[in-house]
Biotite code that builds the C-alpha atoms (Angstrom):
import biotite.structure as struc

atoms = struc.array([
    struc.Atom([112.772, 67.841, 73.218], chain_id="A", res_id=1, res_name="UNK", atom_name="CA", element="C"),
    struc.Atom([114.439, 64.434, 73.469], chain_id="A", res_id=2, res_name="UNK", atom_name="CA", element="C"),
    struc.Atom([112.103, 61.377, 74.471], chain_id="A", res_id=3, res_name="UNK", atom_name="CA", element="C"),
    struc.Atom([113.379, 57.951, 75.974], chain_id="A", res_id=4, res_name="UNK", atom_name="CA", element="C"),
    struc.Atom([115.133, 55.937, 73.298], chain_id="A", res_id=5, res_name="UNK", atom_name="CA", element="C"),
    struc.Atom([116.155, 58.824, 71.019], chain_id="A", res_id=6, res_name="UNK", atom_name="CA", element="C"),
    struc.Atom([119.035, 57.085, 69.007], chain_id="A", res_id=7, res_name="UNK", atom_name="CA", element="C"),
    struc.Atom([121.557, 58.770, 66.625], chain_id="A", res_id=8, res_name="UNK", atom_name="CA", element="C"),
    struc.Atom([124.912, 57.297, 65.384], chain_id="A", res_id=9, res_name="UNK", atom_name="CA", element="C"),
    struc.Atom([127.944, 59.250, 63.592], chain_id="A", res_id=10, res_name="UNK", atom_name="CA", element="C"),
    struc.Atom([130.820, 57.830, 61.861], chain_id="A", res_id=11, res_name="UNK", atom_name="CA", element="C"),
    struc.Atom([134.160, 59.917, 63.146], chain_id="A", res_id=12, res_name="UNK", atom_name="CA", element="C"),
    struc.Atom([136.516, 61.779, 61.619], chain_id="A", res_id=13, res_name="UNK", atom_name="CA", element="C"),
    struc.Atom([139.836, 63.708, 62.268], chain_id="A", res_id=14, res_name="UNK", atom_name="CA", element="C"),
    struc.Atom([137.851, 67.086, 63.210], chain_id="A", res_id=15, res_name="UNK", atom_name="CA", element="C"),
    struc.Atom([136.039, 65.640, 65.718], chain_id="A", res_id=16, res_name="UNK", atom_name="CA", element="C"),
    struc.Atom([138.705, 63.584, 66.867], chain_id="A", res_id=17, res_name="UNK", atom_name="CA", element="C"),
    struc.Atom([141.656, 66.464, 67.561], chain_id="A", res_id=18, res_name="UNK", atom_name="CA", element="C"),
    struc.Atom([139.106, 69.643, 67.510], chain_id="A", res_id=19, res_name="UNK", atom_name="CA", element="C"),
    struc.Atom([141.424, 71.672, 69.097], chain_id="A", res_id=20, res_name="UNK", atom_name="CA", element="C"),
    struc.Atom([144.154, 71.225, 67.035], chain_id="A", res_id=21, res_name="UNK", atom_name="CA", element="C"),
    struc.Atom([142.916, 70.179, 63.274], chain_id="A", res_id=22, res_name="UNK", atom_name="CA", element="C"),
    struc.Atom([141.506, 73.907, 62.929], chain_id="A", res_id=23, res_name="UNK", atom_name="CA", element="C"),
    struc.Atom([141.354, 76.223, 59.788], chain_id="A", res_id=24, res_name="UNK", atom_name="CA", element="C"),
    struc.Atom([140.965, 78.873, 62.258], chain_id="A", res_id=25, res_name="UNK", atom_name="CA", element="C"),
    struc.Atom([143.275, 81.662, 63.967], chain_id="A", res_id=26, res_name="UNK", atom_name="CA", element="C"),
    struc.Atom([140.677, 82.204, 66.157], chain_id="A", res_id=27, res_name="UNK", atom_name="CA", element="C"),
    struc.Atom([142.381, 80.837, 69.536], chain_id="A", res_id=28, res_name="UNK", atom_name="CA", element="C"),
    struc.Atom([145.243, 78.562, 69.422], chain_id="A", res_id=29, res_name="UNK", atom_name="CA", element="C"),
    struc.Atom([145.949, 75.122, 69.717], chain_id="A", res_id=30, res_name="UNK", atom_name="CA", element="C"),
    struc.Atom([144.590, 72.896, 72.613], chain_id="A", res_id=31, res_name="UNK", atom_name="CA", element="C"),
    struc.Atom([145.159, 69.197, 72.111], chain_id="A", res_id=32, res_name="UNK", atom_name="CA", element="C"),
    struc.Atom([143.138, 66.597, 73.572], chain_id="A", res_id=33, res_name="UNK", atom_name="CA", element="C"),
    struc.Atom([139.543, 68.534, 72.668], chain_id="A", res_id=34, res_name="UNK", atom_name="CA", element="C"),
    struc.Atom([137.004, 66.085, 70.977], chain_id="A", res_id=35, res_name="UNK", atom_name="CA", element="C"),
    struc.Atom([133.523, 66.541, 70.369], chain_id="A", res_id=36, res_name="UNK", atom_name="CA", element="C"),
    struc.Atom([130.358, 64.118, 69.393], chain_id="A", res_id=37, res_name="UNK", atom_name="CA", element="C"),
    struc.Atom([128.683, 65.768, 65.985], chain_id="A", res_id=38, res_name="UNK", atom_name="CA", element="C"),
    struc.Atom([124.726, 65.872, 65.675], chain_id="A", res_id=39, res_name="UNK", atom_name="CA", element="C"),
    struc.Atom([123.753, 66.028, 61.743], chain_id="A", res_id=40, res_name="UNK", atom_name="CA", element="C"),
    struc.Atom([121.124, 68.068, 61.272], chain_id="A", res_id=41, res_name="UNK", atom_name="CA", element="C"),
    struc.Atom([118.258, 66.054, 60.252], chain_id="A", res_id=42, res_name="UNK", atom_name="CA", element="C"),
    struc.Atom([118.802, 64.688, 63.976], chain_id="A", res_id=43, res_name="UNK", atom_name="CA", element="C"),
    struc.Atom([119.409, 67.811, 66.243], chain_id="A", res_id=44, res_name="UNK", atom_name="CA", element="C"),
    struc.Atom([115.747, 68.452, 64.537], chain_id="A", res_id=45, res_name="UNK", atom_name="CA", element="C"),
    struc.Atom([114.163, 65.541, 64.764], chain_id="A", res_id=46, res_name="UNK", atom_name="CA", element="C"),
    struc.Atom([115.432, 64.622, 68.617], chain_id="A", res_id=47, res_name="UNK", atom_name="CA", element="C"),
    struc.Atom([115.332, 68.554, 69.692], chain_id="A", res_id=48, res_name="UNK", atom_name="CA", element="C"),
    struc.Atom([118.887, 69.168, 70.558], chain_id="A", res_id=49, res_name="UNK", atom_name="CA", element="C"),
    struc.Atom([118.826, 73.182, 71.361], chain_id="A", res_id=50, res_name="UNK", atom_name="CA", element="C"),
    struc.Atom([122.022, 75.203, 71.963], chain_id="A", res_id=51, res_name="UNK", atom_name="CA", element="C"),
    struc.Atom([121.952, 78.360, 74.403], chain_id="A", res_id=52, res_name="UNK", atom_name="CA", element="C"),
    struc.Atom([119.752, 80.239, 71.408], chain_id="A", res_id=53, res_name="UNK", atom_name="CA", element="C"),
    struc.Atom([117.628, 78.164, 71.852], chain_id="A", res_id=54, res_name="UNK", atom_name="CA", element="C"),
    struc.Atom([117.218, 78.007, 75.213], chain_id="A", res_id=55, res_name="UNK", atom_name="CA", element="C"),
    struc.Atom([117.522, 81.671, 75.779], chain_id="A", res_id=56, res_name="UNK", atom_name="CA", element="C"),
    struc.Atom([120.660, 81.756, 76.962], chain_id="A", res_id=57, res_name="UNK", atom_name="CA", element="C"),
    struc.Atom([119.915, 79.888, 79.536], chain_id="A", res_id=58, res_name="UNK", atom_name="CA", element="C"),
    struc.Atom([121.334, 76.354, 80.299], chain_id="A", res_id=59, res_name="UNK", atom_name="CA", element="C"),
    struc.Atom([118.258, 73.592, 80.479], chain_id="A", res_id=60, res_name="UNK", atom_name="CA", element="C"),
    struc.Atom([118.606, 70.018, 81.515], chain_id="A", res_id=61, res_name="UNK", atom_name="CA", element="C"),
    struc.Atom([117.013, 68.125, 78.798], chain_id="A", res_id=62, res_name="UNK", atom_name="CA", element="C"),
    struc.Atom([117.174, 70.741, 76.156], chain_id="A", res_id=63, res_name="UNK", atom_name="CA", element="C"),
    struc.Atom([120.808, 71.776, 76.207], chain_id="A", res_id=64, res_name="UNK", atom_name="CA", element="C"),
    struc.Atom([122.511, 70.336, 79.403], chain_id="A", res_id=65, res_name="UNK", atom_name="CA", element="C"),
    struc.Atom([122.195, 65.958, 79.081], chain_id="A", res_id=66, res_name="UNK", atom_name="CA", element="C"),
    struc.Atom([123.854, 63.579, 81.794], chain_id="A", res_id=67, res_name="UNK", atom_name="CA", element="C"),
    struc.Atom([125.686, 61.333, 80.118], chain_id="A", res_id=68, res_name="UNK", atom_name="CA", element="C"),
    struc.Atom([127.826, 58.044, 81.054], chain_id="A", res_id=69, res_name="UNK", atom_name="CA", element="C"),
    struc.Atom([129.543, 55.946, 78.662], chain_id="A", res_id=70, res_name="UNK", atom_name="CA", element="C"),
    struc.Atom([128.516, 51.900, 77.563], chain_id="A", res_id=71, res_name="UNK", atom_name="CA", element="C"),
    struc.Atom([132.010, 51.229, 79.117], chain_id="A", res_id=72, res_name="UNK", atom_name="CA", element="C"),
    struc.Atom([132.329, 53.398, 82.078], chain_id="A", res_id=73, res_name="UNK", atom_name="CA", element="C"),
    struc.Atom([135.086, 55.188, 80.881], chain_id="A", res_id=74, res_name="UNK", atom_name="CA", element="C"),
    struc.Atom([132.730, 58.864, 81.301], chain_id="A", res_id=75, res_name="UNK", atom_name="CA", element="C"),
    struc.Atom([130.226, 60.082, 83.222], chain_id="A", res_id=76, res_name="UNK", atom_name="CA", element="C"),
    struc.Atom([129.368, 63.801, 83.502], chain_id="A", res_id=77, res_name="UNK", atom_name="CA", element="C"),
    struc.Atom([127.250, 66.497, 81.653], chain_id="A", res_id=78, res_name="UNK", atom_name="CA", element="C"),
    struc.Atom([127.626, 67.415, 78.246], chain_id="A", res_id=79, res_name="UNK", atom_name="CA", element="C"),
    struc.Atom([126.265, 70.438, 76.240], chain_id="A", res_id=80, res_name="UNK", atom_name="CA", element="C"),
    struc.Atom([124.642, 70.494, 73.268], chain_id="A", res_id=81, res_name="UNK", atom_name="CA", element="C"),
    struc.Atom([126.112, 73.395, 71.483], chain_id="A", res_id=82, res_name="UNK", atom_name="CA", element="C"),
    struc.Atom([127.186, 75.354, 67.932], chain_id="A", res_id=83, res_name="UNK", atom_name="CA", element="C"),
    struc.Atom([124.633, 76.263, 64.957], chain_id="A", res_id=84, res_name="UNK", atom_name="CA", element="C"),
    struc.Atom([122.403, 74.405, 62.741], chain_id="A", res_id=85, res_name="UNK", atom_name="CA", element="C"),
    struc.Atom([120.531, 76.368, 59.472], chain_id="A", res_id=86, res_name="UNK", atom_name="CA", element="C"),
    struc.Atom([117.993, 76.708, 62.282], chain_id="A", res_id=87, res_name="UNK", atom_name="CA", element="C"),
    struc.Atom([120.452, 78.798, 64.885], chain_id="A", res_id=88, res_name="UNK", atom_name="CA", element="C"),
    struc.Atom([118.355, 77.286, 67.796], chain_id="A", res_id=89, res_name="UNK", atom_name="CA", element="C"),
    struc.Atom([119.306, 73.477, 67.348], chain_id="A", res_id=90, res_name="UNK", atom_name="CA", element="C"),
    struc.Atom([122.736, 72.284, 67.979], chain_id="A", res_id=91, res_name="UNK", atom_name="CA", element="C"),
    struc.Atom([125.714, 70.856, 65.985], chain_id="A", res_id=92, res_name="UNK", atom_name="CA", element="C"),
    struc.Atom([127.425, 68.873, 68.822], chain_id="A", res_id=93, res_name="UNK", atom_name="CA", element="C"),
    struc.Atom([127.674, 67.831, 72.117], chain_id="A", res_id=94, res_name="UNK", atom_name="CA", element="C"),
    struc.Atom([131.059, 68.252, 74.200], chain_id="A", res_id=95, res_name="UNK", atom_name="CA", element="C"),
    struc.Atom([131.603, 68.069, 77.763], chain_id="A", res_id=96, res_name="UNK", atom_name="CA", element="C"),
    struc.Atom([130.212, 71.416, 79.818], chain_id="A", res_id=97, res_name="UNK", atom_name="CA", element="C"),
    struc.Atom([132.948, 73.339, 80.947], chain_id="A", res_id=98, res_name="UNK", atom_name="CA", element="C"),
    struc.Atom([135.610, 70.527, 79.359], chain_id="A", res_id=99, res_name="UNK", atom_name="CA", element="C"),
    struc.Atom([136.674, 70.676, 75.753], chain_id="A", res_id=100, res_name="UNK", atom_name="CA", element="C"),
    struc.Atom([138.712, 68.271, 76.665], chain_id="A", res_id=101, res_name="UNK", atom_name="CA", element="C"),
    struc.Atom([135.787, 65.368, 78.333], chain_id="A", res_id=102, res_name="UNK", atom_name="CA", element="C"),
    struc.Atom([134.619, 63.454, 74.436], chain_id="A", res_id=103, res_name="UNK", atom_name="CA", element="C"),
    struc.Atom([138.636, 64.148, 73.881], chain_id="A", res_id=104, res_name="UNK", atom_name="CA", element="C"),
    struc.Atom([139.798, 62.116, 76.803], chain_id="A", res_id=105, res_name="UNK", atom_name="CA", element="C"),
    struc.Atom([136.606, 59.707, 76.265], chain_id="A", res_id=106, res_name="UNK", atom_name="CA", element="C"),
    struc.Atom([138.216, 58.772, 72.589], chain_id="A", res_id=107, res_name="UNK", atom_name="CA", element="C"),
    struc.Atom([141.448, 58.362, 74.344], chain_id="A", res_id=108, res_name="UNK", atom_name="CA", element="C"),
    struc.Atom([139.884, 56.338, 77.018], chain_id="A", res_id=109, res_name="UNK", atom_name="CA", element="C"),
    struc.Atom([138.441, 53.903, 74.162], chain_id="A", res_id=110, res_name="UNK", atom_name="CA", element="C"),
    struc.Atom([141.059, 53.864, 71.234], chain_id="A", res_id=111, res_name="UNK", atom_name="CA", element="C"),
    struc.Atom([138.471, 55.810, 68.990], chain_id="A", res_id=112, res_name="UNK", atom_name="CA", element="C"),
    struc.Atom([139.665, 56.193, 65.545], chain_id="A", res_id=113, res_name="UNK", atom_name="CA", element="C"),
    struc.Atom([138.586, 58.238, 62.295], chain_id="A", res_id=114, res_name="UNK", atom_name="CA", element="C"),
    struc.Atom([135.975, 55.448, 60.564], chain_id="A", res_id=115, res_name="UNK", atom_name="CA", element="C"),
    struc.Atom([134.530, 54.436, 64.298], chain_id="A", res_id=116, res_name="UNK", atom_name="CA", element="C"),
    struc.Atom([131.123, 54.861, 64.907], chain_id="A", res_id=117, res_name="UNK", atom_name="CA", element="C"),
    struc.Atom([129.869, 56.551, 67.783], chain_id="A", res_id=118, res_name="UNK", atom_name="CA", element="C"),
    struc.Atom([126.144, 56.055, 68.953], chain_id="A", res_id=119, res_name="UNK", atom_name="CA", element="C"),
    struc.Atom([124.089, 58.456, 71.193], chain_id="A", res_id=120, res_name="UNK", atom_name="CA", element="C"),
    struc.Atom([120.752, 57.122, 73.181], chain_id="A", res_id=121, res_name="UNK", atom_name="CA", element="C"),
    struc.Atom([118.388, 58.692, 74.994], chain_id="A", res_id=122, res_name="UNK", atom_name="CA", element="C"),
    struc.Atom([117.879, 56.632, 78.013], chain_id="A", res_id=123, res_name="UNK", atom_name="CA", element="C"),
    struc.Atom([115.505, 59.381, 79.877], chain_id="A", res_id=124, res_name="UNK", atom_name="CA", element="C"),
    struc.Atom([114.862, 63.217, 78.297], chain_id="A", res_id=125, res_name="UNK", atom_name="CA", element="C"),
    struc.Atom([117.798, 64.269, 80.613], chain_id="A", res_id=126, res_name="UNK", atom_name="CA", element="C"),
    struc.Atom([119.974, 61.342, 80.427], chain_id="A", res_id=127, res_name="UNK", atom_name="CA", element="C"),
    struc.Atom([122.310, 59.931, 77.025], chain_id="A", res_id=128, res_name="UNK", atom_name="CA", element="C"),
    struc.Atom([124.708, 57.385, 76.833], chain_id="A", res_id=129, res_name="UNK", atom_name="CA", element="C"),
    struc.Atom([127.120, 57.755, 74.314], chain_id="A", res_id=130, res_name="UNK", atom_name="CA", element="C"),
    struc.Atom([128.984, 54.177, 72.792], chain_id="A", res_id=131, res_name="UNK", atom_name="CA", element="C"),
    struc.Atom([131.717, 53.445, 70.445], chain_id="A", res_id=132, res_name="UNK", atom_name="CA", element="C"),
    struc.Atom([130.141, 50.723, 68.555], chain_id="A", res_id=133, res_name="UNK", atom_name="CA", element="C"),
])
């Protein structure tokens, strides 16, 4: 599980950017404006970032569910820590719960780019603030 002051930073690019429409996939069609924050693996790990496996299906504050606000007030809302590691119980991302569409609007919101970096903290077990830095 997470613990106050849990830091990870990603460098973007186009996938995470336009997720719903940069696919290799027929599997649904095109949505633009979905975005989503990517965990690397040595991270979901290290910090504990479970999807629903591991979490039994269930949906856990602190261990799947996270608050979140941006540095620059452009979000605030809850975002879920979901898709596959190696390990199937730790998570590959984080996008909003219930909104493909919430990091999407968020890179909008802040002129994100492919090259930005994008830092997620830990500023309680339940609570992350995400930055463009």
């Amino acid at each position: 599980m997470a613990k106050t002051g849990d830091t990870f930073t990603i460098t973007l690019k186009r996938p995470h950017l336009e997720w719903g429409s940069y696919r290799h996939t027929n599997s649904r069609g095109i949505v633009y404006g979905e975005g989503y924050i990517p965990i690397p693996a040595p991270d979901a790990y290290r910090i504990g970032t479970f999807n629903s496996n591991g979490t039994n299906g269930q949906d856990i504050l602190g261990q799947n569910i996270f608050r979140c606000t941006s540095a620059d007030g452009h979000y605030s809302g809850y975002l879920k820590s979901q898709g596959n590691q190696d390990d199937d119980r730790f998570a590959k991302q984080f996008a909003g719960n219930d909104n493909l569409k919430a990091i999407g609007d968020w890179y909008y919101a802040v002129g994100a780019n492919i090259g930005d970096q994008i830092r997620v903290t830990w500023i309680t077990p339940n609570d992350i603030v995400i930055e463009k830095i």
